[in-house]
C-alpha positions in Angstrom: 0.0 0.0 0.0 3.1 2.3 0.8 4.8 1.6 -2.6 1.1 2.3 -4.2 0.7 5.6 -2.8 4.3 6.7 -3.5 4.4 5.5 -7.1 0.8 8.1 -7.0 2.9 10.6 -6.0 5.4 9.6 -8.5 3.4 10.0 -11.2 1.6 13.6 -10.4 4.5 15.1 -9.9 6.0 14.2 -12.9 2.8 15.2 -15.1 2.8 18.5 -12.8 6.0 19.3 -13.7 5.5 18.6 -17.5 2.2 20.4 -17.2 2.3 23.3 -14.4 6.3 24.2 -15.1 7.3 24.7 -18.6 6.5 21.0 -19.3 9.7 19.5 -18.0 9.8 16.2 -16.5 11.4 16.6 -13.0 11.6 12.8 -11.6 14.2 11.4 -13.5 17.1 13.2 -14.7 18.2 11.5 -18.2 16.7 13.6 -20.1 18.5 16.6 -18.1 22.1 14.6 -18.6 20.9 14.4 -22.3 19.9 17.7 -22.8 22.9 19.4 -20.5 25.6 16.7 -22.7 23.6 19.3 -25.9 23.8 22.4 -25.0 27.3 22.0 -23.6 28.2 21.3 -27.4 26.2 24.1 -28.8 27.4 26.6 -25.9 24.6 27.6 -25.1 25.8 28.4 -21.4 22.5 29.6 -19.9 20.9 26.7 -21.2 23.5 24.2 -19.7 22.8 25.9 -16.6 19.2 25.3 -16.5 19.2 21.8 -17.1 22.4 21.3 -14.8 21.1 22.6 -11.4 18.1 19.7 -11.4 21.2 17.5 -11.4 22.7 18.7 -9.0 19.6 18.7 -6.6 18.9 14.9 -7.4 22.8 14.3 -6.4 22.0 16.7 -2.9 18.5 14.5 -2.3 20.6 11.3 -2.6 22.7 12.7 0.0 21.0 14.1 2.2 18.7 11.0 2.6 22.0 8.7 3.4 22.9 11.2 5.7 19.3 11.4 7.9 19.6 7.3 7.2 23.3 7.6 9.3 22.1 9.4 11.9 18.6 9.2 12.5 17.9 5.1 12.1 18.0 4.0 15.3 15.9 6.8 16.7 12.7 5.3 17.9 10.4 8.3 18.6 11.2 9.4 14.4 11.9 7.3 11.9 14.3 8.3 9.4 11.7 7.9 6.7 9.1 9.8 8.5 11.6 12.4 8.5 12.2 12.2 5.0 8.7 12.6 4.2 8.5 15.7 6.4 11.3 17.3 4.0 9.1 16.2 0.9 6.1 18.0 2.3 8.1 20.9 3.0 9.3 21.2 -0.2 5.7 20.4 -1.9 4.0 23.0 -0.1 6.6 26.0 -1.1 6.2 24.9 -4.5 2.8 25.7 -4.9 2.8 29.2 -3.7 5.4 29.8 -6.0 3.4 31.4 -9.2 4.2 29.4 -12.6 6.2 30.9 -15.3 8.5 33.1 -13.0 9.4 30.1 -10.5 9.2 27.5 -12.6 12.9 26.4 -12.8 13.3 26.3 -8.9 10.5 24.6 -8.4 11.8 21.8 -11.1 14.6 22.0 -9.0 12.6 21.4 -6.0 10.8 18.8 -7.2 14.0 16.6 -8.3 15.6 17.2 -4.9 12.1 15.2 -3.2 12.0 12.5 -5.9 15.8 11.7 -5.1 14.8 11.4 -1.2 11.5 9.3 -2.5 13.5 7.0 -4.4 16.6 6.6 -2.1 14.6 6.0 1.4 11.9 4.1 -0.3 14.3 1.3 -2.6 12.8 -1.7 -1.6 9.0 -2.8 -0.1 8.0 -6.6 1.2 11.9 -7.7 -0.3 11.2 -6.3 -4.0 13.4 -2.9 -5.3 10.5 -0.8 -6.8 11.2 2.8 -8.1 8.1 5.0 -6.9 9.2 8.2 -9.8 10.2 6.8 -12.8 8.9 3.3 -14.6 12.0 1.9 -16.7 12.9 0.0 -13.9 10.0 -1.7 -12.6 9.0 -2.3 -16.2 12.1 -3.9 -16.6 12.4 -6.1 -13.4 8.4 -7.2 -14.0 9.1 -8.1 -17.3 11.8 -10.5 -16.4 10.1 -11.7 -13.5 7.0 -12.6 -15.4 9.2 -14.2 -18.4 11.5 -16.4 -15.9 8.0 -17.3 -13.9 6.7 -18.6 -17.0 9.4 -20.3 -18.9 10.4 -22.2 -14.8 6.4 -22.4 -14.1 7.2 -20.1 -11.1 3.6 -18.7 -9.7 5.6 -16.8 -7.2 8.0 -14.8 -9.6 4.9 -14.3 -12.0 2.9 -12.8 -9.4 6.0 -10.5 -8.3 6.3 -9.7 -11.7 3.0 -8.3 -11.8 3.6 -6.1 -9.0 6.2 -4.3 -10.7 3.4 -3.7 -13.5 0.7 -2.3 -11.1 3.3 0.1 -9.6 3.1 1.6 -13.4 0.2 1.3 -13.7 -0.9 3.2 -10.4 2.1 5.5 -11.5 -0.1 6.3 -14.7 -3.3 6.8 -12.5 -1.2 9.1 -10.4 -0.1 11.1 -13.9 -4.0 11.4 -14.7 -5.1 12.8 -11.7 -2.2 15.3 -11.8 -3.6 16.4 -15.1 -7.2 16.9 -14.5 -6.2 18.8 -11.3 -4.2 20.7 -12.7 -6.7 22.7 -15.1 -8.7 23.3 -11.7 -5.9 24.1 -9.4 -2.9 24.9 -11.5 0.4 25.2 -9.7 -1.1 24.4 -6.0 -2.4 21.1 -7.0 1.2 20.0 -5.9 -0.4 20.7 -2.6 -2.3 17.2 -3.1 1.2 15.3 -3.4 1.9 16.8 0.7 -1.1 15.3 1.8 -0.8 11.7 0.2 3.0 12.5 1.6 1.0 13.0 5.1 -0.9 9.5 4.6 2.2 8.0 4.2 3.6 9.4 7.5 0.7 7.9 9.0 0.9 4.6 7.6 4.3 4.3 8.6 3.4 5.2 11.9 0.7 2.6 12.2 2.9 -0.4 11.1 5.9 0.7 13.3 3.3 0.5 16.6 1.9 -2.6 15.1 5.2 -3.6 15.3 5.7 -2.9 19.1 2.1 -4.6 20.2 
């Protein structure tokens, strides 16, 4: 349930991007590396610029997640996720009182910094490593899955397999929502990402004092 809501997440805020700030897609960053290994060859230096500080605030999210992992795991009033989280909704709600157009490329910016702490503190659910913000992967590892299932007779893998499939496909669901709220609440419909963000502090907090009973 925890990799369904973050793979929502996933997906509206890589439609929100594309559609609420100058139709970029902010989640993954090879179409940055791409378009930054471009410009650097036409030297266009503004350009290079623009695509290379959502780089660099991927490369700070990965960081700064390993870094609350170091020293916040063993706490047992926080959990490092939950803290995490916190920073993602943070993060979400500045972006959407920042008016389109004029703040879009910080909030792009923004927005790859959280999807580098969603995807490094949230690598692997029930023993399975599912990305929440981008699809290659899972599409990848569920295809396999589902081919070795089948040519083995594994039920197991097979069913695994089509894990990886749903997490697209809620990732798609996730992308539609973020494009029919969008007309209705333009660049503050980010504001729905912080509270599924919330849900998930809540679920976490549930299973962690199941966990004590």
């Amino acid at each position: 349930l925890l990799g369904l809501l973050l793979a929502v997440v996933g997906g509206f805020l890589d439609a929100y991007t594309y559609l609420c700030r100058g139709r970029v897609f902010a989640n993954a960053q090879t179409g940055n590396i791409v378009l930054l290994g471009v410009n650097l060859t036409e030297q266009n230096w503004n350009r290079t610029f623009y695509y290379l500080m959502p780089i660099f605030a991927f490369v700070l999210g990965i960081l700064v997640c390993e870094i609350i992992q170091t020293y916040f795991k063993w706490k047992k009033k926080l959990h490092w996720r939950q803290l995490i989280v916190l920073i993602e909704i943070f993060c979400l709600i500045v972006a959407g009182f920042l008016p389109s157009s004029a703040f879009d490329a910080p909030v792009n910016i923004m927005i790859s910094f959280v999807c580098a702490l969603q995807v490094e503190a949230f690598r692997k659910m029930n023993g399975n490593t599912y990305a929440t913000t981008m699809c290659t992967g899972n599409l990848r590892s569920g295809t396999e899955l589902l081919a070795v299932g089948t040519l083995e007779n594994n039920g197991e893998q097979r069913k695994h397999g089509l894990w990886y499939y749903w997490i697209d496909l809620v990732f798609v669901a996730g992308a539609a929502a973020s494009a029919l709220l969008c007309q209705v609440l333009a660049e503050r419909a980010v504001w729905v990402c912080a509270a599924a963000l919330l849900s998930a502090i809540l679920f976490i907090r549930y299973h962690r004092r199941m966990a004590e009973v």
